[in-house]
BALOBA-1460 file (C-alpha; in Angstrom, 3 decimals):
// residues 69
<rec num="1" residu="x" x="-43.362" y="7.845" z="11.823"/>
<rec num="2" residu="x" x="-39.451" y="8.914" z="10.852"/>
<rec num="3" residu="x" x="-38.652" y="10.789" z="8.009"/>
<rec num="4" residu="x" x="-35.684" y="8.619" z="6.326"/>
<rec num="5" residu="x" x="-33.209" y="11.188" z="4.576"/>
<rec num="6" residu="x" x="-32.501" y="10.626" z="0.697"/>
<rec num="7" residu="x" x="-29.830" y="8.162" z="0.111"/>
<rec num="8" residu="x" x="-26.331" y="9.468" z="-0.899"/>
<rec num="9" residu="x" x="-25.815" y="9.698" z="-4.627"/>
<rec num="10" residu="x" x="-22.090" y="8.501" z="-5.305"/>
<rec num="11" residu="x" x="-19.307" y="10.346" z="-6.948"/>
<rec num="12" residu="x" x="-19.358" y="10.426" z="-11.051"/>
<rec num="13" residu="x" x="-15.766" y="11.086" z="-12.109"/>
<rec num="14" residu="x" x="-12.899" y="12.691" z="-10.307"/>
<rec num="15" residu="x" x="-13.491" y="15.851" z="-7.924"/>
<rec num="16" residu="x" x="-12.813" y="19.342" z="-9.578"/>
<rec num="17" residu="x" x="-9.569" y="19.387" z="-7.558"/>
<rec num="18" residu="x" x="-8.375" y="15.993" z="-8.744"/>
<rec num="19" residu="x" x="-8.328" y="12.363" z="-7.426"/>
<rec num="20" residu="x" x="-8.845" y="12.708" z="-3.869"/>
<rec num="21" residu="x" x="-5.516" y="11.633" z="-1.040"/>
<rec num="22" residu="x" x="-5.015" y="8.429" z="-0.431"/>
<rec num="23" residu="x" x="-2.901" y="8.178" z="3.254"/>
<rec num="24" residu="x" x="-1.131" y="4.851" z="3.902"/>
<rec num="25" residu="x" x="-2.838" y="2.532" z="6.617"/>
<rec num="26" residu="x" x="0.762" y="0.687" z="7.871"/>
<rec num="27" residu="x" x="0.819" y="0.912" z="11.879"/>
<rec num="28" residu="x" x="2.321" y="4.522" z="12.607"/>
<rec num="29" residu="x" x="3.104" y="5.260" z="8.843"/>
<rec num="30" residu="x" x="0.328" y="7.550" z="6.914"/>
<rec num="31" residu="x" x="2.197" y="8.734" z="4.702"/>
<rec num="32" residu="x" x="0.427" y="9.586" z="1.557"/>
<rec num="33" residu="x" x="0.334" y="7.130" z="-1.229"/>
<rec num="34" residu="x" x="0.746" y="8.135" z="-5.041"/>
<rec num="35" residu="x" x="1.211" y="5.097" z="-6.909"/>
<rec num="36" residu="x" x="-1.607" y="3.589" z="-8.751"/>
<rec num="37" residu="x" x="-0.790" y="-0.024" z="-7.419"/>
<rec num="38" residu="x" x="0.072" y="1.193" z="-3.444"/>
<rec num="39" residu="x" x="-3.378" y="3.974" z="-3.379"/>
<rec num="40" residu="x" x="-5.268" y="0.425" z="-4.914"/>
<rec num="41" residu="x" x="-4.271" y="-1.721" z="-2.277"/>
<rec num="42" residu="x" x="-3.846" y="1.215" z="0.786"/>
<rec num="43" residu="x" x="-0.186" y="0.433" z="1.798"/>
<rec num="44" residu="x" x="3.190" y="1.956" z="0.733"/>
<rec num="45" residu="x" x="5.744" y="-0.613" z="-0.234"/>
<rec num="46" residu="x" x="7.639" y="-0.538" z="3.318"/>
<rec num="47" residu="x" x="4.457" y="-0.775" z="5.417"/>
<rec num="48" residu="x" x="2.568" y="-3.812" z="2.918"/>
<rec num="49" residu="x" x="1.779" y="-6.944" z="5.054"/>
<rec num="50" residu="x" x="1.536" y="-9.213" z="1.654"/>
<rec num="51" residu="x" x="4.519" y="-8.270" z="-0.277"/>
<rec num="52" residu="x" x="3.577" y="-8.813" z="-4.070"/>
<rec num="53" residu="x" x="6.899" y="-7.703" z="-5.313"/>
<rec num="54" residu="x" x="9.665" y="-10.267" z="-6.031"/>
<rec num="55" residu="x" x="12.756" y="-9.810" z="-4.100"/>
<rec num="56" residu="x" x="16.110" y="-9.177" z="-5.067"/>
<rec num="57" residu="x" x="18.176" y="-11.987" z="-5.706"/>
<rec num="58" residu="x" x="21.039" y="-12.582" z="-3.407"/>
<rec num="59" residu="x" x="24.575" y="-12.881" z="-4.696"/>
<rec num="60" residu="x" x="26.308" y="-16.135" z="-3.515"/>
<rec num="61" residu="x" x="28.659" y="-15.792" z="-0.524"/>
<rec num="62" residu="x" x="31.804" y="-17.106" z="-0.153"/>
<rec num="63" residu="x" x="32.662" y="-18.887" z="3.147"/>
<rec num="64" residu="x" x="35.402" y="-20.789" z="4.446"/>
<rec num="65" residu="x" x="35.431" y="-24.094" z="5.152"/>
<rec num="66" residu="x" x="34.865" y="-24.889" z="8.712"/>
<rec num="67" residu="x" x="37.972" y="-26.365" z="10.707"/>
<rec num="68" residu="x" x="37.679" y="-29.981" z="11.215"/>
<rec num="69" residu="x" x="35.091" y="-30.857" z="8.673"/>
């Protein structure tokens, strides 16, 4: 017969040293993450597959007319 050890009682609250480091999991980046939103999800905003932030809008360019149209 094994002996099964105790099961592991989680966390309550943040750790006496604060919250605990939360390292970016983009391909090559792991760089560590400090917004709420970024530490949530696990990516920085450069490295985040599923952007969820609107992009800028783009100014209209002017452009000549073609020649011969």
């Amino acid at each position: 017969m094994t002996v099964r050890p105790d099961p592991q009682q989680p966390l309550d609250g943040l750790p006496a040293h604060g919250r605990r480091r939360v390292w970016c999991r983009g391909p090559g980046c792991h760089h560590e993450l400090t917004d709420p939103e970024s530490r949530r999800r696990g990516y920085g905003p450069t490295c985040d597959p599923e952007r969820r932030t609107p992009t800028p809008a783009t100014a209209p360019v002017d452009q000549d007319t073609l020649p011969g149209m």
